[in-house]
N, C-alpha and C positions, 0 to 999 in steps of 0.2 A: 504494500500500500504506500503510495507517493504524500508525503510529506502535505502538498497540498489539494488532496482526493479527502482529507479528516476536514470535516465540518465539526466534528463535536467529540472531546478525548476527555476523557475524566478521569484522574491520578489519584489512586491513593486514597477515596473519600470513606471521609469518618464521619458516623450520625449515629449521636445517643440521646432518648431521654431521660435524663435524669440517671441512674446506674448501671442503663440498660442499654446495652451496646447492641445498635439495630444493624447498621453497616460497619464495615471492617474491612480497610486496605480494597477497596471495589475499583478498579481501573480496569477502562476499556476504551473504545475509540471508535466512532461512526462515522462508513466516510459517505461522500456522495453517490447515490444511486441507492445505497444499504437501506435495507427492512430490516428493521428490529424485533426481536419478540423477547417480553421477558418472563418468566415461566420461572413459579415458584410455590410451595407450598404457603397457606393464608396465616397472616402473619411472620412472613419471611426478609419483607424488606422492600416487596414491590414498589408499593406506591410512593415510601419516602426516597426509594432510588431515584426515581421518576420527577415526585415535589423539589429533591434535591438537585438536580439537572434541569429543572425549569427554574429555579430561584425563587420555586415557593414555598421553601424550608430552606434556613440555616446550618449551612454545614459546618458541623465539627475540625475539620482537618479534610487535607490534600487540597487539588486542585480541579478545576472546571475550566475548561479554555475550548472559546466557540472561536473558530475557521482561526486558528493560529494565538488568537489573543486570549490572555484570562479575562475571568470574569467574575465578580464574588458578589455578596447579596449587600455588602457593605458598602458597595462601589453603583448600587442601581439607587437611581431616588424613587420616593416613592410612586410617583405616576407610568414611572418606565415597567417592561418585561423583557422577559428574553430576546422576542421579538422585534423590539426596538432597536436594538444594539446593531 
């Protein structure tokens, strides 16, 4: 996969709440053209993978970088989305 075919790479992300360690070290990388499917048992991490990759949860740790640049939920004001970037 060519360096700029990744739209969307996600490093190392960490997401708990409270004691409760939901993701752990989750890195992968989407590039253009790719269909995603995420497949897991309920209560496994689905959706906060997903909120966490859209910047509608606060990630813990690593990193989020759309089409080469990061991105963090600290760095969006509040009227923006992912989308706007």
């Amino acid at each position: 996969m060519n360096a700029e075919d990744v739209i969307l790479e996600v490093s190392h992300l960490e997401k708990s709440f409270g004691s409760h360690d939901v993701l752990r070290d989750i890195s992968f990388q989407v590039a253009k053209g790719d269909v995603v499917s995420v497949i897991g048992a309920s209560g496994s991490g689905k959706s906060t993978l997903l909120r966490c990759a859209t910047m509608l949860e606060q990630i813990d740790g690593g990193e989020i970088c759309y089409m080469g640049e990061p991105v963090s939920y600290t760095h969006l004001r509040a009227h923006e989305t992912c989308a706007d970037l």
